[in-house]
N, C-alpha and C positions, 0 to 999 in steps of 0.2 A: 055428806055435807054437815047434818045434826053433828056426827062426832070429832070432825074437823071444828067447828066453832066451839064443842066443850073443849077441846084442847086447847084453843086460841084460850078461851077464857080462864081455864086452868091453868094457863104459863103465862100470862096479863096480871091473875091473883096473885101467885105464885114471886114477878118481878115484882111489885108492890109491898108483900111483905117486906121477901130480901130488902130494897130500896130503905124502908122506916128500919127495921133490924138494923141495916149497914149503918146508919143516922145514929140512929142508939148506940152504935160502937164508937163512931165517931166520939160523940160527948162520953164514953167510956174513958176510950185511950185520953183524951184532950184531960182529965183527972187523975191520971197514972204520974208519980214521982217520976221525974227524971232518973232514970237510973246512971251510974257512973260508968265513963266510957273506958271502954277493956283496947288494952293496947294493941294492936294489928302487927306489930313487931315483934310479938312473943317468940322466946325461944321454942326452936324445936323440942326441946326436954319439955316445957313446958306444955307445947299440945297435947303433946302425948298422952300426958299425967290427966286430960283432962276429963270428965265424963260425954259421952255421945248421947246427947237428948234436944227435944225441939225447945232449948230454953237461949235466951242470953248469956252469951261466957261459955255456951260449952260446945263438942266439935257438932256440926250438922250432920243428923244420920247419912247416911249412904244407901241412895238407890238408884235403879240404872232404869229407866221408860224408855219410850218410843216416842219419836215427832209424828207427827201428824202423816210427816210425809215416809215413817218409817227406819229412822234412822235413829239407833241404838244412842242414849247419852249416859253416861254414869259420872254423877256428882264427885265422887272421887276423881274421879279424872280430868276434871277441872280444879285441884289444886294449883296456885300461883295465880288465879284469875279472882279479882274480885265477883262475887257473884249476887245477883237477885232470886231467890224463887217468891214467885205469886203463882199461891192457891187460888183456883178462880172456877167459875161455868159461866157457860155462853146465854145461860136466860139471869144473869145477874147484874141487874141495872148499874150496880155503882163499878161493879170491873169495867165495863164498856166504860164509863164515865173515866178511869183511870189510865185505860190501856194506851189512847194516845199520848200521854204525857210520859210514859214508861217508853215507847216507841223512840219517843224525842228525844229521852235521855240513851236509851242503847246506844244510838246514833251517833249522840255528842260524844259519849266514852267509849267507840268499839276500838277508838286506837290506843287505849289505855288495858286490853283486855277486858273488859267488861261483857259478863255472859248472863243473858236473862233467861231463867225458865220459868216459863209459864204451865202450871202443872194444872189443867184442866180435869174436874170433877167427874169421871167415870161415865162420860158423853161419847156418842158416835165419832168415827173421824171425822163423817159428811159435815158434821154441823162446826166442829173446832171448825174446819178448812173454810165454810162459810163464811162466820165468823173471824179468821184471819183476813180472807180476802178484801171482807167488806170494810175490816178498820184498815187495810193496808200493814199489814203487822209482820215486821220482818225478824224479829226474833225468834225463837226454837218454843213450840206450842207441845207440850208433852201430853202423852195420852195417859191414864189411870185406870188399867183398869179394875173393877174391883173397889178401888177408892183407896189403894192401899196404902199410897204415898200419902192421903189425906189424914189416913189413920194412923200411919208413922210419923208424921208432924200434927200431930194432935189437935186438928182442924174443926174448928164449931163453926167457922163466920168465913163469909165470902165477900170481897176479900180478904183472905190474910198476907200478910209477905215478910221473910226473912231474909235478912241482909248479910251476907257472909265475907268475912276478909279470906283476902289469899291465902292463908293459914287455915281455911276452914273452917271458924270458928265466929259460930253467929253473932254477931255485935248487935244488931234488933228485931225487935220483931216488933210487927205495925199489924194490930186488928182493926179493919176495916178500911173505908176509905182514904186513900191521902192524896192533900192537895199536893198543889207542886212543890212548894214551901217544905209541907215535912218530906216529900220524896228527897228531896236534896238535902237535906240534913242528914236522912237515911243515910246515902250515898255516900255524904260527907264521912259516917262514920264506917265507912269501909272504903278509905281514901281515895272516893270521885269526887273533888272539888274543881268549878270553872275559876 
């Protein structure tokens, strides 16, 4: 029972940092230039040429995980599909704080092709599966493990999320929380607009 409550208390301290950390990103990003928006139309010749790094403007590396429930996805393989990935764990106050509003947006655009991956932090299935169940969460929950997809998109903050056009080619990257507002600007820039 004693080491059952130092857990509680250690993953209660634990959400709190994350929580003010994610706050601190927030007023991070909200002081970032605008950067200028990279076309989604590009030629083929043109991806190609590009460099593969977790940055804006260039193609999104390529890695293939597991869902939660087992089934193989590889990013490349989702060319022609506008895509989400959100970096996230299940003791991280502000992804819970996000994940229904990403829910609601898969939703509205799953007839437009729209694929979300949620690349969960190098956690148990038991607890991802928890965690989907209890937000009601029907997009593809990826496992990591190792953290390696974290380490291959160069991940310090939870949330992080990149935004990919059908091209494959990351148009943003958002550190930390985002309201609904900048979701859909997001979106906007890998053309999901209502």
């Amino acid at each position: 029972m004693l080491e059952q409550n130092r857990s509680n208390l250690g993953r209660t301290i634990l959400t709190g940092a994350v929580g003010i950390a994610a706050l601190a990103g927030i007023a991070y990003v909200a002081t970032l230039p605008a950067a200028p928006p990279i076309s989604p139309a590009s030629e083929p010749a043109d991806i190609a040429s590009l460099e593969v790094a977790p940055t804006q403007g260039s193609l999104a590396p390529d890695f293939s995980l597991l869902t939660v429930d087992g089934e193989q996805i590889t990013l490349s393989e989702l060319r022609g599909h506008p895509v989400m990935i959100n970096l996230w764990a299940t003791w991280c106050a502000p992804c819970r704080i996000e994940m229904p509003h990403i829910q609601d947006r898969f939703e509205r655009y799953a007839e437009d092709g729209f694929i979300v991956l949620a690349v969960d932090f190098d956690e148990p299935a038991e607890f991802v599966a928890e965690f989907r169940d209890e937000l009601g969460l029907t997009f593809d929950l990826l496992l990591d493990p190792g953290a390696e997809v974290q380490e291959l998109y160069r991940n310090r903050s939870y949330p992080s999320t990149f935004f990919i056009d059908a091209n494959g080619v990351i148009q943003v990257q958002h550190i930390g929380l985002m309201t609904e507002g900048q979701l859909d600007e997001n979106l906007a820039a890998i053309g999901l607009e209502s």
